[in-house]
C-alpha positions in Angstrom: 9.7 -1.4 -13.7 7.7 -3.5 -11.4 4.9 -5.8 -12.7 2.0 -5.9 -10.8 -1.6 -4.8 -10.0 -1.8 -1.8 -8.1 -5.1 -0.7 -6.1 -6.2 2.8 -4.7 -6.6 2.7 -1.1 -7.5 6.2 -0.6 -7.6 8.7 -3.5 -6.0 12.4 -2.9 -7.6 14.4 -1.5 -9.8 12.3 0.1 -9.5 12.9 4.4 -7.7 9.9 6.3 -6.9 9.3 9.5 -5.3 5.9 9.2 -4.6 4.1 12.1 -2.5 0.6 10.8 -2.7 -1.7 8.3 -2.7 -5.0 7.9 -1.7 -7.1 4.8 -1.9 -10.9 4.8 -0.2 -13.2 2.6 -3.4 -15.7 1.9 -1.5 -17.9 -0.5 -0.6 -21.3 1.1 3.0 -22.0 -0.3 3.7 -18.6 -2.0 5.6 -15.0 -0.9 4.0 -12.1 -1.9 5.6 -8.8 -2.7 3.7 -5.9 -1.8 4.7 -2.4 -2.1 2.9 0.3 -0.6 3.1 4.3 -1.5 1.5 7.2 -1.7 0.7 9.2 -4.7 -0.6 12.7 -5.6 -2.0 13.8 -8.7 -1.8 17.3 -9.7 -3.8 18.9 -12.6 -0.4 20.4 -14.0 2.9 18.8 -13.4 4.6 15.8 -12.4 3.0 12.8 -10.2 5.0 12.5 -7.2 5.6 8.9 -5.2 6.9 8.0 -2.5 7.4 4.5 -0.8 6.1 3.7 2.3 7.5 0.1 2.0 8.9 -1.3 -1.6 8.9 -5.0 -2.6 8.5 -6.5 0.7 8.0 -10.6 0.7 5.4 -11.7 2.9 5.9 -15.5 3.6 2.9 -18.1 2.4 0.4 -17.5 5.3 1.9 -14.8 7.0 1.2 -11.3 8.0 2.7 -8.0 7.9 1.1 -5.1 10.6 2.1 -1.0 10.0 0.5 -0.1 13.2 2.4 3.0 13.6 0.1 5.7 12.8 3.0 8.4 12.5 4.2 6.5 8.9 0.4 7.6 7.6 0.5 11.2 8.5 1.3 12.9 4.6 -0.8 15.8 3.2 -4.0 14.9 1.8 -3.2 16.0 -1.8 -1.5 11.8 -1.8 -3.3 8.6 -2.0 -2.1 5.4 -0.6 -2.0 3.0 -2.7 -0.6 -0.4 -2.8 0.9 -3.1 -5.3 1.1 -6.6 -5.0 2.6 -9.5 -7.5 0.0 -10.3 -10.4 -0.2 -13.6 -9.0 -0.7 -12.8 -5.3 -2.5 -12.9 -3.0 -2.8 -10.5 -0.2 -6.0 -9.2 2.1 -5.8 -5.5 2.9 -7.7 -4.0 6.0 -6.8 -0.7 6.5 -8.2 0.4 9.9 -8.9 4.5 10.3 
């Protein structure tokens, strides 16, 4: 499994309408890994997840900008969430 801290972006079945993110790498000599997915989280049955991007290294003091819109559109019964390296780290600005 992947170690990490993971963070709710959006919760299900909260409304979206996200627009792009951005993720920056704020650490001055280290990658980042980031993963970011979204999740549902039915009252009976199985969570499902599904990767929007999966262990992606950011290089120290870099950026990395989803501005297509079309990669956000999933039902509102997901999340987004994202995870980054327990020692990272990343800025999140998601704009909606």
């Amino acid at each position: 499994g992947s170690t990490g801290i993971t963070v709710e972006l959006i919760a299900p079945n909260e409304n979206s309408n996200i627009k792009s993110i951005l993720l920056t790498n704020v650490h001055a000599t280290a990658d980042a890994t980031v993963t970011l997915f979204i999740q549902d989280d039915p009252s009976s049955g199985t969570t499902r997840t599904y990767n929007i991007i999966h262990t992606i290294a950011i290089p120290a003091d870099s950026s990395l900008f989803l501005d297509n819109s079309s990669i956000f559109k999933f039902s509102e019964l997901f999340g987004l969430y994202i995870t980054v390296g327990s020692s990272d780290t990343v800025d999140v600005i998601v704009n909606q």
